[in-house]
C-alpha positions as CSV (number, residue, x, y, z in Angstrom):
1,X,121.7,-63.2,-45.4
2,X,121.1,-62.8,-48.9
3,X,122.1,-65.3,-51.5
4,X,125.6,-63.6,-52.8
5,X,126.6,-63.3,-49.2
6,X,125.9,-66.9,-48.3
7,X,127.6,-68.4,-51.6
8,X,130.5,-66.1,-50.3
9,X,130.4,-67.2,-47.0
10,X,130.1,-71.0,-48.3
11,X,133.0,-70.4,-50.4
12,X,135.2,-69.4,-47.6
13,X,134.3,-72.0,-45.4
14,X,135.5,-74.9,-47.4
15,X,139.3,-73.7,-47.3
16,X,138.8,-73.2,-43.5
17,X,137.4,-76.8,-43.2
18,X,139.9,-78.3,-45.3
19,X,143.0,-75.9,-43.1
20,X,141.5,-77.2,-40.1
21,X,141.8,-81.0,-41.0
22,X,145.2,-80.9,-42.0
23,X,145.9,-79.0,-38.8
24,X,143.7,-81.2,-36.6
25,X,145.2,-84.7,-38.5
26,X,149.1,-83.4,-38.1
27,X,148.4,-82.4,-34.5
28,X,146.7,-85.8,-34.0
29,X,149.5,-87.4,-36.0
30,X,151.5,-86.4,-33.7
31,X,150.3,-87.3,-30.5
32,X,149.9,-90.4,-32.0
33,X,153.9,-91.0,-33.0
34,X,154.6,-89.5,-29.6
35,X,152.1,-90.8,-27.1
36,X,151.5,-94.3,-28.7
37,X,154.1,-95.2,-30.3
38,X,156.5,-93.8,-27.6
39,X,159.0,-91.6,-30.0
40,X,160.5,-88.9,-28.2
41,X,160.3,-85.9,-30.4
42,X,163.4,-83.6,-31.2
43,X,163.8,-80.0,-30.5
44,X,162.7,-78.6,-33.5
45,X,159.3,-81.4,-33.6
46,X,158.2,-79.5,-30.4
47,X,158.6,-76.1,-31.9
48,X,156.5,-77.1,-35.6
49,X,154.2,-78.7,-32.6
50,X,154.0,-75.4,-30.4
51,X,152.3,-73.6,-33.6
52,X,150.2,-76.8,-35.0
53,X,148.5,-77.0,-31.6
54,X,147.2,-74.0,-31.6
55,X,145.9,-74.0,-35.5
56,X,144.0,-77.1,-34.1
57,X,142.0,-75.1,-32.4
58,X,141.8,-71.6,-34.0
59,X,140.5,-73.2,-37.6
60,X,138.2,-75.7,-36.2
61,X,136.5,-72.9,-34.6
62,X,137.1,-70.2,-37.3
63,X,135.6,-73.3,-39.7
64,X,132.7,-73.6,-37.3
65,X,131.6,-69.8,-37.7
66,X,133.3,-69.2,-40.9
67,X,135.5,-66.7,-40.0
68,X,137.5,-65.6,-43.2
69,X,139.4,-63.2,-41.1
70,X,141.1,-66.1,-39.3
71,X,144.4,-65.4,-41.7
72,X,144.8,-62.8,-39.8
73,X,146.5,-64.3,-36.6
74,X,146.0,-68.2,-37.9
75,X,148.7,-67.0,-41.4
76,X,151.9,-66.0,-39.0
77,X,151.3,-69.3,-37.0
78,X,151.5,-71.4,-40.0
79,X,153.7,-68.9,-41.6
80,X,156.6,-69.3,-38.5
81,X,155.7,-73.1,-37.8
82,X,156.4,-73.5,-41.8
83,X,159.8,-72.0,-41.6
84,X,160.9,-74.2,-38.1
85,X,160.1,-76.8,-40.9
86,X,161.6,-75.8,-43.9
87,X,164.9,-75.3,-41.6
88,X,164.5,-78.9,-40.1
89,X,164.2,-80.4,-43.7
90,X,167.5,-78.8,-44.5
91,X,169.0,-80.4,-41.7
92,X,167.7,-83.7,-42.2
93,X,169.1,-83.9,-45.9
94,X,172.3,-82.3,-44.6
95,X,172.0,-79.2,-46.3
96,X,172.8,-77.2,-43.7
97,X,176.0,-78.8,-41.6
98,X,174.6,-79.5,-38.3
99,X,173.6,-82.8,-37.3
100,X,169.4,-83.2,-35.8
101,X,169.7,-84.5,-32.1
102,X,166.8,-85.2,-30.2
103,X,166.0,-83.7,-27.3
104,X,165.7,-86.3,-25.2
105,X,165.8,-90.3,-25.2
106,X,164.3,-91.7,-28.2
107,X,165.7,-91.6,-32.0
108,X,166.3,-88.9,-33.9
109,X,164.1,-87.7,-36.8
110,X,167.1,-89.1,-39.1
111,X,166.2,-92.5,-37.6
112,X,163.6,-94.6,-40.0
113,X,161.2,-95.0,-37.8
114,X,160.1,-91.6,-38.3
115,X,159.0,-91.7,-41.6
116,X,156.1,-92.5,-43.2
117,X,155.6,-95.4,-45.6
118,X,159.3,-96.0,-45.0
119,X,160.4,-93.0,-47.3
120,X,158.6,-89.8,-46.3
121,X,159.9,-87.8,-43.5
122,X,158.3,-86.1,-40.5
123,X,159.8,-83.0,-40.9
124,X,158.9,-83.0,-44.8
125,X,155.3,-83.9,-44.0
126,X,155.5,-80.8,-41.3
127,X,156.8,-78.7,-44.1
128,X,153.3,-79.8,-46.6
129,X,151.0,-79.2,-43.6
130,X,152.1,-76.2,-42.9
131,X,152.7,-74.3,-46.5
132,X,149.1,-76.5,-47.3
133,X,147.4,-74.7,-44.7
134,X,148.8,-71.1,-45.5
135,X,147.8,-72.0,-49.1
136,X,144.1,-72.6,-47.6
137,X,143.9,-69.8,-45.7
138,X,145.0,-67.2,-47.9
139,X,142.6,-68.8,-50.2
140,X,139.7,-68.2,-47.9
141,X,140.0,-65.0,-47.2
142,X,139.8,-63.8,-51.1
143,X,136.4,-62.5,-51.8
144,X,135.1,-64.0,-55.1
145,X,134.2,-62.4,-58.3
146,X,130.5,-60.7,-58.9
């Protein structure tokens, strides 16, 4: 590998990297909320979960290899989880009139116990991870100046 291509390839890998921890850190986030802590998620928690799961996995080992084509399936993932997120944030402030009801037993992502430092939401914290980690990965695939 000559030295242009390895600055190149270093260069992409650092957006990956960083992708892949927000990824890994909201997916262990929250296992954490719901296996530790006991908090039964609502409907739309296990749909942003259902496309954080798999980023997990798919940037840790596009980070691992440095795989700068990883937008290619890894950008719709984040791109549909964001927009589950962006709609659950408009619930939560009441934007939209529907009320958010959990799916289960548990509270409901209105409740405080499901924010963070008693005045960040879940669902607004989703939202950042997700638009962060399109950021980063559109980021890694551009192909730097001569």
């Amino acid at each position: 590998m000559t030295a242009p291509d390895r600055r190149q390839s270093e260069q992409g890998w650092l957006p990956l990297f960083l992708a892949w921890m927000i990824a890994l850190g909201a997916s262990l986030g929250a296992l954490f909320i719901g296996e530790v802590m006991g908090q039964t998620p609502c409907l739309l928690c296990w749909y942003q979960r259902a496309f954080m799961f798999p980023l997990a996995l798919v940037l840790g080992f596009a980070a691992l290899r440095a795989d700068r084509d990883v937008w290619i399936y890894a950008v719709p993932l984040s791109g549909v989880g964001l927009v589950i997120a962006l709609y659950h944030v408009l619930l939560y402030y009441g934007l939209i009139p529907q009320a958010v009801v959990p799916c289960g037993q548990g509270p409901s992502c209105t409740d405080a116990k499901m924010t963070v430092f008693d005045s960040l939401p879940l669902p607004v914290l989703s939202a950042v991870a997700f638009a962060a980690i399109s950021i980063l990965l559109l980021a890694a695939r551009r192909k730097p100046a001569p």
